[in-house]
C-alpha positions as CSV (number, residue, x, y, z in Angstrom):
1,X,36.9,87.6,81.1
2,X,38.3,86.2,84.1
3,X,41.4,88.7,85.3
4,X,42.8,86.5,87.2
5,X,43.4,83.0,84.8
6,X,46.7,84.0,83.9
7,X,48.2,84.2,87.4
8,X,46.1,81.0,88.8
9,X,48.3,79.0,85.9
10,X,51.5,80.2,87.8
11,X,49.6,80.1,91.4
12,X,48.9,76.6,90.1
13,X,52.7,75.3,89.3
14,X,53.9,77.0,92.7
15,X,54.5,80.6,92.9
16,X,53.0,82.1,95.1
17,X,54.1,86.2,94.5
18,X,53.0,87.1,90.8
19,X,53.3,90.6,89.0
20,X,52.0,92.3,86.6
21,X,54.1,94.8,84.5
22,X,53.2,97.7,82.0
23,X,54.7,100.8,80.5
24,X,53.3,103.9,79.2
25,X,54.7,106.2,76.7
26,X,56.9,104.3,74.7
27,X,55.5,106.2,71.2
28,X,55.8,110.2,72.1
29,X,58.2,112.3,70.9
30,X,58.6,113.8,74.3
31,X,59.0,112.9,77.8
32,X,60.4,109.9,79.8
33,X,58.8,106.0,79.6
34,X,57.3,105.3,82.1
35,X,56.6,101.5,83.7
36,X,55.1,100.1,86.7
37,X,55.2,96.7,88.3
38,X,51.9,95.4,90.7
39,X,51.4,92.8,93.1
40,X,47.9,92.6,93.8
41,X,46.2,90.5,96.6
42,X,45.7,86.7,95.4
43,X,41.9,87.2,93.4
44,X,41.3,90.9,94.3
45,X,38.5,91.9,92.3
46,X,38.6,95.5,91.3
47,X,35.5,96.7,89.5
48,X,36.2,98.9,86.4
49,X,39.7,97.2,86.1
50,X,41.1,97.0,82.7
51,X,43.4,98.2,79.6
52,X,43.9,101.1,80.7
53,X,43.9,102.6,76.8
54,X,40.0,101.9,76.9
55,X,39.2,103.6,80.4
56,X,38.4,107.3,80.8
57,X,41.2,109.5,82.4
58,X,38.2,109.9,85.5
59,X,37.9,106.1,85.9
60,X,41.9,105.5,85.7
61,X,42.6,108.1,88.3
62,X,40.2,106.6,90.3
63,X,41.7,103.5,89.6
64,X,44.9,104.4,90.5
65,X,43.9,105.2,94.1
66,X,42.2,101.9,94.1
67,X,45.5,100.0,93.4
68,X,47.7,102.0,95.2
69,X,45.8,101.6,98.5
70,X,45.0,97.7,98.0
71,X,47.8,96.7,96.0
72,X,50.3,94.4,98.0
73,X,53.2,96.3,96.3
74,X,53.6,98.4,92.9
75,X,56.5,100.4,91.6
76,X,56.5,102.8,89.6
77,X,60.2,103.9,87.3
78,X,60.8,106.1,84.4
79,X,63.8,106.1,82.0
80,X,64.8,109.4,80.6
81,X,64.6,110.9,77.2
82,X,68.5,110.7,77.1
83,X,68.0,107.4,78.2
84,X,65.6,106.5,75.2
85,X,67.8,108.9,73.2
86,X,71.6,106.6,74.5
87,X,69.8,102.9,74.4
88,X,66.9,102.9,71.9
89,X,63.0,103.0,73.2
90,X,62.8,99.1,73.6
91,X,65.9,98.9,75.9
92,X,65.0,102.1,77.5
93,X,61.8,100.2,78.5
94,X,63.2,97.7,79.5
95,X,65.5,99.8,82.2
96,X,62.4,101.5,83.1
97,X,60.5,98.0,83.8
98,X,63.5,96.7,85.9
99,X,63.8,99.8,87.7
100,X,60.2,99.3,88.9
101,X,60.3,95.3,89.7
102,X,63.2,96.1,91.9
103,X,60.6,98.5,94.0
104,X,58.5,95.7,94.8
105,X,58.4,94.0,98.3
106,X,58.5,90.9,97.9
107,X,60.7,90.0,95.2
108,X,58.3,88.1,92.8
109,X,59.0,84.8,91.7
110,X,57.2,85.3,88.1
111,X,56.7,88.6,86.4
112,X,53.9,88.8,83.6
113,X,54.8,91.7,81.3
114,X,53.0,93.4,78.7
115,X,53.3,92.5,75.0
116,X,55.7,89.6,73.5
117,X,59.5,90.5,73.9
118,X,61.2,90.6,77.2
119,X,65.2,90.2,76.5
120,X,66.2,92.7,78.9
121,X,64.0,91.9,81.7
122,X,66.2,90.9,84.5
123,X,63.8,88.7,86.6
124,X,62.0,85.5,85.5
125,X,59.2,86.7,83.8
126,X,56.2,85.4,80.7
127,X,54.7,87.9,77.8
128,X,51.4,88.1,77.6
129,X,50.2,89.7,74.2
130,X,47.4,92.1,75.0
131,X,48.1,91.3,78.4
132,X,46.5,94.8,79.8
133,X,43.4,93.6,78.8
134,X,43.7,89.5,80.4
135,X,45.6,90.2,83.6
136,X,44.6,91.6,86.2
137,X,48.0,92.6,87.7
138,X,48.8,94.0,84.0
139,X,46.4,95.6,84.2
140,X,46.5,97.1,86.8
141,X,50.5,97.9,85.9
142,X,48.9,99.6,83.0
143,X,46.4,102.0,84.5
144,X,49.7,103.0,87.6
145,X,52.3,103.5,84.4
146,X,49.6,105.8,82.3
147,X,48.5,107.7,85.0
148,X,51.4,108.7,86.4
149,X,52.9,109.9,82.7
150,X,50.3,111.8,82.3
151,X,50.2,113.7,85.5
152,X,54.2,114.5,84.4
153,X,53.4,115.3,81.4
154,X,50.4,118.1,82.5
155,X,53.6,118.9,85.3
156,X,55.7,119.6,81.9
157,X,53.1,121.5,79.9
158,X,53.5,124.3,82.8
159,X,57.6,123.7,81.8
160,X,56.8,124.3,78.4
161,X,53.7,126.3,77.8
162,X,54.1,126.4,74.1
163,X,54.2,122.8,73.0
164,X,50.8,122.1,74.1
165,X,51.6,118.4,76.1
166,X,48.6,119.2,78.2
167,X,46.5,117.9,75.5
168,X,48.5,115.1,73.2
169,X,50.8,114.5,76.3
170,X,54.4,114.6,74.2
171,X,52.3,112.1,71.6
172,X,53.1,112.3,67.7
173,X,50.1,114.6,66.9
174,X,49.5,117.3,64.3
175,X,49.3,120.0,66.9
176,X,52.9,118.5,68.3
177,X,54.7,118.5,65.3
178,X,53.0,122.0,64.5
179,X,54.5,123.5,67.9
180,X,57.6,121.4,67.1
181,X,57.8,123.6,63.7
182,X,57.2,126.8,65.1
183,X,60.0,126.6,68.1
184,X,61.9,123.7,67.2
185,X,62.4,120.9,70.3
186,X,62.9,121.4,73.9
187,X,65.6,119.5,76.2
188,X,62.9,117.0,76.7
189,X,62.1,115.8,73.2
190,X,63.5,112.4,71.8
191,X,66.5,113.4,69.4
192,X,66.0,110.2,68.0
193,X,62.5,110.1,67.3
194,X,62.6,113.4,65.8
195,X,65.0,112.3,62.7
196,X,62.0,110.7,61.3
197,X,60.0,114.0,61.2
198,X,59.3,115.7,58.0
């Protein structure tokens, strides 16, 4: 799979500054979203580089040192739980993707984002479905986003030793909604989300 055929299409009709944006975190019950935005150097090969969902937490942290270093920019935002909570997940996402485009030097003329709905993007942007896994600035977007929630989230667990975040990271799992049972939710839970529990 060649990383870097999505961008050459844009390279091809005239931009010249592509990135790549992901999020991370948009399905836990607890904890902020998380997105990042990438410019990597025109055809940068990074070996290992992928969807960061099928990489081992080892290979994406050393990953992220990778991109950080090399990258030609990357930001890296968060909306809130109240945020999630006050706008819904999607737009919250959204806020948290815009936040992290407007960290990026320079301003990019095409941003490729993750999945297929990009309404509240504020920059000119394309969807890629599955893009994590096609794009090499998605990609990369996707393994900065991940890593970074889950080094808040171990930062939390020491917060709140008793919902366990160090191991399902704020996720939906049986342990969560266990712990969730036995001391009821913390300031940093999703309200919203947490109407659906049973």
């Amino acid at each position: 799979m060649n990383l870097w055929h999505y961008e050459q299409i844009y390279f091809d009709a005239g931009d010249t500054v592509v990135c790549g944006v992901d999020e991370a975190g948009r399905g836990p019950l607890a904890g902020p979203v998380c997105a990042a935005a990438v410019i990597l150097p025109r055809g940068l090969e990074i070996p290992g580089l992928d969807d960061s969902k099928k990489l081992t937490e080892k290979k994406r942290e050393a990953l992220y040192t990778v991109i950080t270093e090399q990258a030609v920019s990357y930001g890296i935002a968060w909306a809130s739980e109240k945020e999630i909570d006050a706008y819904n997940i999607l737009n919250a996402t959204y806020l948290a993707m815009n936040r992290a485009i407007e960290q990026l030097i320079p301003v990019p003329d095409i941003c490729l984002i993750d999945g297929n709905r990009s309404s509240g993007i504020k920059y000119r942007n394309d969807c890629i479905v599955g893009g994590d896994g096609k794009s090499a600035n998605i990609a990369a977007a996707s393994v900065l986003a991940k890593v970074s929630r889950d080094r808040l989230m171990l930062r939390l667990a020491e917060q709140y030793p008793q919902y366990g975040f160090e191991k399902h990271k704020g996720y939906p799992t049986r342990l969560h909604y266990e712990k969730l049972r036995a001391f009821g939710p913390s300031e940093i839970h999703r309200m919203t989300f947490l109407k659906k529990m049973h």
